[in-house]
C-alpha positions as CSV (number, residue, x, y, z in Angstrom):
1,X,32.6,-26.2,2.3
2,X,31.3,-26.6,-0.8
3,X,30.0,-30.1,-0.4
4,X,28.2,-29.2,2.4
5,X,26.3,-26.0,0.9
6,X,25.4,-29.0,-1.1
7,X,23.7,-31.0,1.1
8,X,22.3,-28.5,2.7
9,X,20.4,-26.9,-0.4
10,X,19.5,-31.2,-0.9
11,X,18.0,-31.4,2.3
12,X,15.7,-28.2,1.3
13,X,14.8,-29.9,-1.3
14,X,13.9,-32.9,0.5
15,X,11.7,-30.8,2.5
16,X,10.0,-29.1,0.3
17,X,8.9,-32.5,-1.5
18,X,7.7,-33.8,2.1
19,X,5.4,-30.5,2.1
20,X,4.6,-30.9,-1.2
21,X,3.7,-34.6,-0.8
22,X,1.5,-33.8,1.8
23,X,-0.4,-30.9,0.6
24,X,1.1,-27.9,2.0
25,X,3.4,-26.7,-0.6
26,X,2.1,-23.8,-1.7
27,X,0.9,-22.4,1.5
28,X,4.6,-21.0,3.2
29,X,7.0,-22.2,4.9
30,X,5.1,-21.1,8.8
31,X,2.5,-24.4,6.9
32,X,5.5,-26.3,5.8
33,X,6.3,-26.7,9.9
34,X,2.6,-26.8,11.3
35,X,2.4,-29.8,9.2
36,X,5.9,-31.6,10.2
37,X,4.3,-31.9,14.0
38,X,0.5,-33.7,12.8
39,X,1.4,-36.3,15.1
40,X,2.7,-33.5,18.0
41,X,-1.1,-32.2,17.7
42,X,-3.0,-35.2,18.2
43,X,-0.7,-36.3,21.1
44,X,-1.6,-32.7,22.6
45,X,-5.2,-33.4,22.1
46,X,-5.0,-37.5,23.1
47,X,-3.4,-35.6,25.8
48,X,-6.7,-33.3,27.1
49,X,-8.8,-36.5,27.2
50,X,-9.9,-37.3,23.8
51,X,-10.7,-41.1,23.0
52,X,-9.6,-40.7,19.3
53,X,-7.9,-37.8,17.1
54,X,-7.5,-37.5,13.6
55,X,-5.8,-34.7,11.5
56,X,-6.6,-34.3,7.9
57,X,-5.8,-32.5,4.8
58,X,-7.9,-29.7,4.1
59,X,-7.8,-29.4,0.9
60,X,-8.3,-33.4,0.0
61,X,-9.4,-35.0,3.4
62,X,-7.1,-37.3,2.9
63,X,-5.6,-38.6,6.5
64,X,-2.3,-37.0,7.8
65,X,-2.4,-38.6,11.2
66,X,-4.3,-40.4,14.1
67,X,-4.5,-41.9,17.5
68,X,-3.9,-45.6,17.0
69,X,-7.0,-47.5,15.9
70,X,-8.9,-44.7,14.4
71,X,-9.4,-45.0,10.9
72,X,-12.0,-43.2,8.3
73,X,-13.3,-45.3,5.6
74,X,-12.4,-44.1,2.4
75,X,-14.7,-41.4,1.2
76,X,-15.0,-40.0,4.7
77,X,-12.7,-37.7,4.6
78,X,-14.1,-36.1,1.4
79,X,-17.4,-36.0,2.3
80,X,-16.4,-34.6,5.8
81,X,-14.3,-31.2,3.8
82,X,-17.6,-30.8,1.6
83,X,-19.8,-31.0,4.9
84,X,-18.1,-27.3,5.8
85,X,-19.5,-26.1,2.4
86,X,-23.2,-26.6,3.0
87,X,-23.1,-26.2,7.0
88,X,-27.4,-26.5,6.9
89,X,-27.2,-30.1,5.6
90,X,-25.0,-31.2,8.3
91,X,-27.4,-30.2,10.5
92,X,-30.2,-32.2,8.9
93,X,-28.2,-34.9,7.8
94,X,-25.3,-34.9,10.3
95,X,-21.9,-36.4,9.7
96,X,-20.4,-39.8,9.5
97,X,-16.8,-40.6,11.1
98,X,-15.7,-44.6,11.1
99,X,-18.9,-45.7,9.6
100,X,-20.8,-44.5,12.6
101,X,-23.5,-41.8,12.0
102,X,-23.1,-38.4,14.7
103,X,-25.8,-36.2,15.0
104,X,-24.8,-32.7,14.0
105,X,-25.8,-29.9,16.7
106,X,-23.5,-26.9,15.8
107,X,-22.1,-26.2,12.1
108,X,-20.2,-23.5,10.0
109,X,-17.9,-22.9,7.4
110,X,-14.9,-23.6,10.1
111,X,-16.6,-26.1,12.7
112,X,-19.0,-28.6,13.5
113,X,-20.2,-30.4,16.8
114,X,-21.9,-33.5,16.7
115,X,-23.2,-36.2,19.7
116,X,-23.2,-39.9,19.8
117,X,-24.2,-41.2,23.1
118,X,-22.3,-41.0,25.4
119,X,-20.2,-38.6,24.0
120,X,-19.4,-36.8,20.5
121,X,-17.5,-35.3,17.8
122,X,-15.6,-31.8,17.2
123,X,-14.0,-31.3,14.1
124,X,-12.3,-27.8,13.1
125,X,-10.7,-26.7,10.2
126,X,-8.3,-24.3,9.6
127,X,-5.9,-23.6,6.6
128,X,-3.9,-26.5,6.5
129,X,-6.1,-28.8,8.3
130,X,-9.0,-30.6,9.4
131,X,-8.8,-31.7,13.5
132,X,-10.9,-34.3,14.6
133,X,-11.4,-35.4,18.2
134,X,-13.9,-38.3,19.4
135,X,-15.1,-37.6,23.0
136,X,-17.0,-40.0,25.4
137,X,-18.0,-39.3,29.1
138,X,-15.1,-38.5,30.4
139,X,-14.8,-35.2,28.6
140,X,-18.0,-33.0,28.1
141,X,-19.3,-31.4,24.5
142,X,-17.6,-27.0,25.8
143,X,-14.4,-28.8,27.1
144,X,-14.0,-30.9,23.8
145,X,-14.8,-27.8,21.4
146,X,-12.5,-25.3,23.9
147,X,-9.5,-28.0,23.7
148,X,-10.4,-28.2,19.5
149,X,-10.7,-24.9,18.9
150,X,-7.6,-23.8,20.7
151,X,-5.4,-26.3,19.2
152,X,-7.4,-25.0,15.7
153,X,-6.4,-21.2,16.7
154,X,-2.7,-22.4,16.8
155,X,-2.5,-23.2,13.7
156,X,-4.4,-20.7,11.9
157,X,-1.6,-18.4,13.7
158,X,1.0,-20.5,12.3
159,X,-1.0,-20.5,8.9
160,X,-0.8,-16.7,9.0
């Protein structure tokens, strides 16, 4: 019995150096799980009709999963968590996701909408993460943010 109240208290450690590694740590164990399904949520959203999905950290930017074939370059995802802090320049200026430039319609300290013909961006953020979904024709601008938004509103009850 013994031994295996060992390996047991080895495989919490294990997971709390996953959650650590990938940024959640200190944010609870109800974060600690939202972040073990990244891949569950862009599958969900891949699922509603986005072209591409991303999920990011949201407190580095740095990538924690994607559809396959959609990448940021490097400073992306940085400069896409400090586009939330100044919400009026990404209106002017808009945002930038795999080197192509999106015009910014809609932005706040949690959201941002942005078009690129044919279609367009949404990208949320709650506590642990940023969501990004790419939509083109086949899904318009309220069903993209809804389908965002809702998968966002998960988490931040997760987060909570």
């Amino acid at each position: 019995m013994k031994r295996m109240a060992n390996r047991m208290d080895l495989s919490r450690r294990d997971a709390l150096a996953i959650g650590l590694a990938i940024g959640v740590g200190g944010l609870g164990a109800r974060s600690a799980r939202a972040a073990a399904n990244w891949n569950q949520v862009v599958a969900n959203l891949k699922k509603v009709g986005f072209a591409s999905v991303m999920v990011l950290g949201v407190t580095d930017g740095k990538h924690l999963a994607s559809s396959p074939g959609f990448s940021l370059k490097p400073t992306e995802g940085q400069a896409l968590l400090n586009r939330f802090k100044d919400p009026e320049s990404t209106i002017k200026e808009g945002i930038v996701l795999a080197g192509l430039p999106y015009a910014a319609n809609i932005a706040n300290m949690n959201s941002i909408r942005a078009t690129r013909s044919p279609g367009g961006a949404v990208v949320e953020k709650s506590a642990t993460a940023i969501l990004i979904g790419l939509y083109d024709a086949k899904l318009d601008a309220a069903q993209a943010g809804a389908q965002i938004q809702h998968e966002a509103d998960r988490l931040r009850k997760l987060d909570q």
